[in-house]
N, C-alpha and C positions, 0 to 999 in steps of 0.2 A: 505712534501718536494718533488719536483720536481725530476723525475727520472734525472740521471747522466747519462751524454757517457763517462764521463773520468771515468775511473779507477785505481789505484794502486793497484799493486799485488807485494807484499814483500814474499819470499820464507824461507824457514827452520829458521823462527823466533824461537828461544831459550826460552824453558820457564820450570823454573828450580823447580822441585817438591820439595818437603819437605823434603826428601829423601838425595837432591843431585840429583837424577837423571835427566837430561835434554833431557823433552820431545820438538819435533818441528812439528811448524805450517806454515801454508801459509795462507797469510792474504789478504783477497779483501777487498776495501774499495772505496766508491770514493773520487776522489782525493779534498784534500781541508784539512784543520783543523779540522773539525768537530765540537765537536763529535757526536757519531754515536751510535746507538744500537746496539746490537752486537748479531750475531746467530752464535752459537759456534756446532761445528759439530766433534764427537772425532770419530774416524775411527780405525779398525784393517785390512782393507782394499786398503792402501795406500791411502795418500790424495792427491797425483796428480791424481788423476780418481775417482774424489768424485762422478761421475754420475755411474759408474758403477752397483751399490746397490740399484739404481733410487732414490736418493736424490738431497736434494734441489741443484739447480746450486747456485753455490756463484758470477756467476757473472751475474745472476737476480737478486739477493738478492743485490749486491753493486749498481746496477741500482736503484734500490728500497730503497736509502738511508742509508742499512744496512753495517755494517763492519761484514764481512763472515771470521771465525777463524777455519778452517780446520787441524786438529793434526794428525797427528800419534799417537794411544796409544804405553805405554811403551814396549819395547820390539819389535816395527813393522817396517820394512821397517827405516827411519831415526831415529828414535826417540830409545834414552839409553835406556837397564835395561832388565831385561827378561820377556817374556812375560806371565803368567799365568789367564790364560780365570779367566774374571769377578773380581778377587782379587783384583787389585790393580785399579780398575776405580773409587774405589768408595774414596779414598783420594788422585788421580790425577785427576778426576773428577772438587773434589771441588776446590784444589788448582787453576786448570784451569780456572774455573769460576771467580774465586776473581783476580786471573792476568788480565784477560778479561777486568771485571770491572776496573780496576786500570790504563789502557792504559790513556796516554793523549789525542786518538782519540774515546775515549766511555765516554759514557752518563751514563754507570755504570748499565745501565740495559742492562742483559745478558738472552738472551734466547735460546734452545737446537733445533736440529732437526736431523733426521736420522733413517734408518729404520732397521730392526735385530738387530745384536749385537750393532749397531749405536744407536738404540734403547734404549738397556740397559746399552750403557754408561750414558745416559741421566739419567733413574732409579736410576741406582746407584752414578749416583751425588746427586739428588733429596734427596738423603734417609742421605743424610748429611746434608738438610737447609743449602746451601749457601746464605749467604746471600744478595748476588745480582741477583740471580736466578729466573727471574718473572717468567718463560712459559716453557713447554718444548712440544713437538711434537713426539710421540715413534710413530713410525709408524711401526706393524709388530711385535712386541715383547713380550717377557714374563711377568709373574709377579710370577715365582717361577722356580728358574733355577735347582730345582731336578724334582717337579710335573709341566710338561706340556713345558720340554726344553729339559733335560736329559734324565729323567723318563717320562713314563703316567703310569699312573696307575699300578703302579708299574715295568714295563717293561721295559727294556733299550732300547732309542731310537738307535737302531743299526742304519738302514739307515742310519739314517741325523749324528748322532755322527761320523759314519766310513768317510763320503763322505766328509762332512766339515771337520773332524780335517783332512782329510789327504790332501786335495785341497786348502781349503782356507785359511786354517791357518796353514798349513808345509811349502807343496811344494811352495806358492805362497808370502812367506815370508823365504825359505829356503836360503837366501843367510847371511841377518842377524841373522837366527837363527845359523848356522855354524858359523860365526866371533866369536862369542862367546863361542861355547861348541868344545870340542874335536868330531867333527861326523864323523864317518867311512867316506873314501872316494867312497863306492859306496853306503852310505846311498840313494840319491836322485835317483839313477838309479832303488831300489829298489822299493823305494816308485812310481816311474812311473808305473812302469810294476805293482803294488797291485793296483792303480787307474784305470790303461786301464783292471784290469782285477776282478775289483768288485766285482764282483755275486763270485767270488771264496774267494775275500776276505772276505766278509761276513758270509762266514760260518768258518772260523775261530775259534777254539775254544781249552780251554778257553779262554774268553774272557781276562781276563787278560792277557793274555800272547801273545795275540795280535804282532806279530813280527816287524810291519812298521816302529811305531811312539816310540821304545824303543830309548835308547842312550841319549835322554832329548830332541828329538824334540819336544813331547808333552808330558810332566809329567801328565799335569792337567787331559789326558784321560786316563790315570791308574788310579787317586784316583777319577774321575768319578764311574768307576768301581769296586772301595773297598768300595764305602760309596753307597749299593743300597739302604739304609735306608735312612726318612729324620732326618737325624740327625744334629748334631752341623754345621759340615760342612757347611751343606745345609743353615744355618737357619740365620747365621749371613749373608748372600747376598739376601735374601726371601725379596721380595718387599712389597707383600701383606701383611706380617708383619707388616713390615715399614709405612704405607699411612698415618698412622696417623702422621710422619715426616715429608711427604712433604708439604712443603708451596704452591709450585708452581701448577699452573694450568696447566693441559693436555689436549693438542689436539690428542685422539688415532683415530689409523687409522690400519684396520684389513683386513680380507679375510676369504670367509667362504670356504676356502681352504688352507687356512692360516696353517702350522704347529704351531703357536703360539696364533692360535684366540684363546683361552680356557683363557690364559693369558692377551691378548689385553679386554675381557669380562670383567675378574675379577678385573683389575687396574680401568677399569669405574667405576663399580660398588662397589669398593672397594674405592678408592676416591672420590664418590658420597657422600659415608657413613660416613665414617670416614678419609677424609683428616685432614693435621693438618692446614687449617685456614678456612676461612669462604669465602674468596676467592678463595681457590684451590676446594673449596666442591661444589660451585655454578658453577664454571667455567670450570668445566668437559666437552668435548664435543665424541661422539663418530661417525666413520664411518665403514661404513663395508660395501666392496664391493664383488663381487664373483670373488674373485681374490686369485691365490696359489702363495706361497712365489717366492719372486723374480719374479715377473708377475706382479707386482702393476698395476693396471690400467690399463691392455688389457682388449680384449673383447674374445680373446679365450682363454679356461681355462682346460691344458688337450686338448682335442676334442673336445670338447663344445663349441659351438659359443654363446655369453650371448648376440651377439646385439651391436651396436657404444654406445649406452648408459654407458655402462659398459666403455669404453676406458677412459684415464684419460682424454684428450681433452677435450672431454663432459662435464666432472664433474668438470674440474680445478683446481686439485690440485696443483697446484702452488702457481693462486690464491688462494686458500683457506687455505693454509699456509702464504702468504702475510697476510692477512685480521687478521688472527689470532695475526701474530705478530705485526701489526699494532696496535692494539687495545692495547697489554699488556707492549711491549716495545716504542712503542711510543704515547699511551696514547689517539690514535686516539678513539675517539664516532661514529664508526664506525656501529653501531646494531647489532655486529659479538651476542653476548652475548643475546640478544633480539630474536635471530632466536632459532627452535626446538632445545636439545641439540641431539639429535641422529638424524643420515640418515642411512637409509639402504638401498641396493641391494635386491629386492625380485626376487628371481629367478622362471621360469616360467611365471611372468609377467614378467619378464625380466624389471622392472622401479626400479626408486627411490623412497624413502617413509620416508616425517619426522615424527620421530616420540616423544614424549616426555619423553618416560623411556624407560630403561633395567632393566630386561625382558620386555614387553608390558603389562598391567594392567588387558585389556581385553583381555587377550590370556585365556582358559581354557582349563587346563590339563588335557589331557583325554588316556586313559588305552586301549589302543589296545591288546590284548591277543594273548599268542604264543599257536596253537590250530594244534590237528594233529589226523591222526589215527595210530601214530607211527611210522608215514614213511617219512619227513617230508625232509632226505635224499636228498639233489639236486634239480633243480627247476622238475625234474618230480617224484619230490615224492607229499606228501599229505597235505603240511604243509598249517595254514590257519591263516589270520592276523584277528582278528576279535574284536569289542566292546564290544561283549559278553562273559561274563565268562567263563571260561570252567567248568563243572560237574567232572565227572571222566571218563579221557581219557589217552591211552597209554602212557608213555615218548617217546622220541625220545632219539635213541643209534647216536653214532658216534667215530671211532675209529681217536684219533688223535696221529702222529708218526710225532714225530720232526724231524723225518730223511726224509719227505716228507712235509715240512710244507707246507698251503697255501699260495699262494704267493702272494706278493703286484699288486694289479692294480689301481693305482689312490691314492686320498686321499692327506690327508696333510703331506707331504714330502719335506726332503728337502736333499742334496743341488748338484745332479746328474742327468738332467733331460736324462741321457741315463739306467741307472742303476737303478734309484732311479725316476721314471717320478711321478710327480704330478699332482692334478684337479681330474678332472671330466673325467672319462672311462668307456664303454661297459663294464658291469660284467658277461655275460655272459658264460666264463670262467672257473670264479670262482662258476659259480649257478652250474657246471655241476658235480662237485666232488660231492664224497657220504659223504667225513668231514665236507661239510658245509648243513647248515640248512638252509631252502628258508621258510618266511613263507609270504604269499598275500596277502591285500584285494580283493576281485572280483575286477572289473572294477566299479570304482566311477560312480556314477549317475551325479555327482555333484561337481564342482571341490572343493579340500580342501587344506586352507593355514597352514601349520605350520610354524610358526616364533616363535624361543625362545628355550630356551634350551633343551635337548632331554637325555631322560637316560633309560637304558634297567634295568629291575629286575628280574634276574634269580635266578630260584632254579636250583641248579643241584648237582649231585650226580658223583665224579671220581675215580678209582681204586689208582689213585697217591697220594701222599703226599705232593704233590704241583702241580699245572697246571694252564694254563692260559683258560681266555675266552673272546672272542671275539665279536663284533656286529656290524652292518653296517647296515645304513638306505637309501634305493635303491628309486628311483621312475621310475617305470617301465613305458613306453610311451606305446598307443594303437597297436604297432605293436611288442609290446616285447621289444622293447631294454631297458636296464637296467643301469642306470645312478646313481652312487656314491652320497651321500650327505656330511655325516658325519658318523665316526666313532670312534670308542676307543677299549679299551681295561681292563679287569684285571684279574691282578697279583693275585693267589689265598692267599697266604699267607699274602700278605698286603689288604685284604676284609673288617678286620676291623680298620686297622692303616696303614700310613706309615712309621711311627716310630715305632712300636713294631708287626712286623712281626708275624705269627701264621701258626704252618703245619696243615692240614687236616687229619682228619680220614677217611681214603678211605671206600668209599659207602655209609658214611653219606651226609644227603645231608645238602648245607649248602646254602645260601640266599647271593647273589651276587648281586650290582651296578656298573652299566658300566655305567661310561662317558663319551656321546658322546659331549659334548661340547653343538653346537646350529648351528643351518641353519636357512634359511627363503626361504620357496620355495611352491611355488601355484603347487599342484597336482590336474593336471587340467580334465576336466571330460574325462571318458573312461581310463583314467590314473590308475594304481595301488600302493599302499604304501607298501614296500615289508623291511624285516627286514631278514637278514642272521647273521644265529647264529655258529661259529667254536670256535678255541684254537689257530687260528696263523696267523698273516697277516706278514711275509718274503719277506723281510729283514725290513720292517720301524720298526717290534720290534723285539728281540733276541726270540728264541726258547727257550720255555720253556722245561727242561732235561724231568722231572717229577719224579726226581728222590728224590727231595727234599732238594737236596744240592743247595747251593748259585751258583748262574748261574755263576758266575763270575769264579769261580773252577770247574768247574763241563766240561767234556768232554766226559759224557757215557750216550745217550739218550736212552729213556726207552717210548712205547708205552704207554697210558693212553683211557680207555675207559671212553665215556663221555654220562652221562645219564641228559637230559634235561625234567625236570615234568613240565605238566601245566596240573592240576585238582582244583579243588575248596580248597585243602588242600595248596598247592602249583599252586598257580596262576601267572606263568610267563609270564611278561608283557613289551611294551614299551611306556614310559607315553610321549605325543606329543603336545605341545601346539598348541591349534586349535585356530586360529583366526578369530572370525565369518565376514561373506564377505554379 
């Protein structure tokens, strides 16, 4: 079909859920009878400024033959009913969809797009089989809204939980959330002054009792807060459960600075395997560029210049959501399906790279050792990254005080880039405390790629009854500077479940996996692979007390001395998928 200059734009279309309640959309289309395929886009971010989130424009998309249905979810901005994060998308989702299809100006194939929570309203339509539902597009999003949205690794994402509910989904929806509730008259003036003043709201504690968002601005970040287990709650909105539900084909689309790439990974790889049709399992496509949330497609990331390469311009994302829905909703033989299903961003070569699986096949994982004479303390202690086992050598001490935690520089964060910045930053910093742990290779001879998932295995030994551990994997340039890649986190008492929690016996040592998710980045030669080992990255996770009680109650921080082994009894290590070059 021939692109269109007319358009129709019909505003706060009525579209009545199952409920009774009456969600609205605004609808591009071009002008004409039709019908039309339809790219359905559900928003908690007002859909008059659907670019805001950097989603698709609807009014390329009506040029491009498609009818663009832009909603409000419930509870937001127009749209009836209260709003409760993730709850209720997944049977206003579907209803949406099958409305969609049922217009006299649709072809009755309906496809999704949108990036974050835009995201997961897609998911959580998906995970109901609508049955008009070909495609969806999650660009940015999760596949488990306790592990790797809420939680990581057991740890509350304070950051991104404080800065989002209280920015984007209070204050910036505060006028219908008041129509509705009895809210103090100086609730909003509150919550201003806790937003411009952050860094103090975040140590807030207990976290329950959190003061901003009480009154019923945000219910759903209290029971965040009461369920740190993945329990029931959690389990009935879990996508990755779900895959084998969805019919529909995804086009994901990531950031290996992503707060959500761990999730963006695991929905590929998770609907690769077990989607429920034979077309949503072959039709899987993924991207991932070196991009942090809400930056889609720049080429600065953080501090980090990645190159014009990196920019979306380059890549065309536009186009390449066109293409995708061409082929599913209108049927075009287009070769969309016929190209590699993966592309990646390899950082340091700073290129593109298709590839044909996730993980890579020939990646080989390989055991870098945490190696010291005990002192391993800061980057001028003694700490050594090496391929060689260790024999029998000192541990490494470190006193960590959550009344000093280390603080955040970089990473994947989200949604405050004054408070809360994100990407790619100088750690130098952070190498300079004595709570963290610097451990090196010499200077490479040779440069080395890792692409593919990354995970650290500690032994470690703590006086607490609970505590956290921490990892981050650095690549340090020929003049020193120290550049972030990925990191994670965990939570001592969820080491071996996140449903059935366990305390520690302090001074035992116990066997820890921290996951950092996945990068792809050429450590190029003269370069170092450098791994920093603590107990706190402040604010993107809450402080662990060490006291043993539920972080969530708990207000009485108590120091934890932390004893890291690597000897041939206890060989703590981080395993790195090396890609031969």
């Amino acid at each position: 079909m021939p692109e269109s200059n007319h358009i129709n734009i019909e505003t706060n279309v009525p579209v009545v859920m199952r409920d009774g309640v009456t969600l609205y959309a605004d609808v591009y289309r071009p002008q004409g009878p039709g019908p039309f395929p339809v790219i359905l886009q559900r928003t908690p971010y007002d859909k008059t400024t659907p670019l805001t989130m950097v989603m698709l424009d609807p009014l390329k998309a009506a040029k491009r033959g498609y009818a663009m249905v832009v909603q409000d979810t419930r509870g937001r901005f127009t749209s009836e009913g209260e709003f409760y994060c993730f709850r209720d998308d997944i049977n206003d989702g579907y209803d949406t969809v099958e409305w969609a299809a049922s217009q006299p100006w649709s072809t009755g194939k309906v496809g999704m797009c949108g990036t974050s929570y835009v995201g997961a309203t897609q998911w959580l339509s998906a995970i109901t089989k609508p049955p008009h539902l070909a495609a969806i597009a999650p660009n940015v999003t999760a596949s488990n809204y306790h592990d790797g949205w809420t939680y990581q690794g057991g740890a509350f994402e304070l950051g991104f939980n404080v800065s989002w509910t209280m920015l984007q989904l209070t204050l910036a929806n505060f006028k219908t959330i008041a129509s509705g509730k009895s809210v103090p008259t100086d609730s909003r003036e509150k919550l201003i002054k806790a937003v411009d003043s952050m860094q103090d709201s975040f140590r807030e504690s207990p976290v329950k009792e959190f003061p901003f968002l009480k009154g019923g601005l945000a219910d759903y970040f209290y029971d965040w807060v009461a369920h740190p287990d993945y329990d029931d709650y959690w389990k009935e909105l879990c996508i990755e459960d779900h895959h084998g539900d969805v019919t529909a084909p995804a086009l994901n689309i990531g950031g290996w600075y992503d707060i959500f790439l761990g999730g963006t990974l695991r929905n590929y790889m998770g609907m690769s395997k077990n989607g429920g049709s034979e077309e949503a399992r072959k039709g899987q496509k993924l991207i991932i560029g070196p991009w942090q949330h809400g930056a889609r497609g720049t080429s600065l990331v953080g501090t980090h210049y990645f190159g014009l390469a990196a920019d979306a311009g380059s890549l065309d994302l536009d186009g390449l959501h066109f293409k995708w829905y061409d082929h599913w909703l209108k049927g075009e033989d287009n070769g969309y399906l016929d190209e590699p299903p993966v592309r990646i961003f390899v950082m340091g070569d700073n290129v593109w790279r298709d590839e044909q699986e996730w993980p890579l096949a020939r990646a080989q994982a390989t055991s870098y050792y945490l190696r010291s004479l005990g002192k391993a303390n800061s980057l001028n202690g003694n700490g050594l990254l090496s391929t060689n086992a260790p024999a029998e050598e000192p541990p490494d001490v470190f006193l960590y005080n959550p009344e000093d935690p280390v603080p955040t520089m970089g990473g994947a964060l989200c949604c405050n880039p004054y408070f809360a910045a994100n990407g790619a930053y100088e750690q130098s910093a952070i190498e300079a405390r004595q709570d963290v742990l610097v451990y090196s290779t010499p200077p490479l001879e040779s440069e080395v790629e890792v692409t593919g998932p990354v995970k650290v295995t500690l032994f470690a030994a703590t006086s607490a009854k609970d505590t956290d551990f921490t990892a981050k994997l650095v690549d340090v340039c020929e003049d020193g500077c120290a550049r972030n890649l990925t990191d994670g986190i965990i939570r001592a008492r969820y080491r071996e479940s996140m449903s059935s929690p366990t305390l520690l016996e302090p001074g035992k040592v116990y066997e820890y996996t921290i996951d950092l998710w996945a990068t792809s980045n050429v450590f190029q030669k003269g370069h170092q692979i450098r791994v920093e080992i603590s107990s706190s990255n402040f604010p993107r996770f809450d402080r662990n007390t060490n006291t043993g009680n539920t972080i969530a109650n708990d207000s009485t921080f108590k120091p934890a001395m932390q004893t890291i082994l690597h000897s041939s009894q206890y060989p703590s290590h981080v395993t790195l998928p090396i890609v031969p070059r």
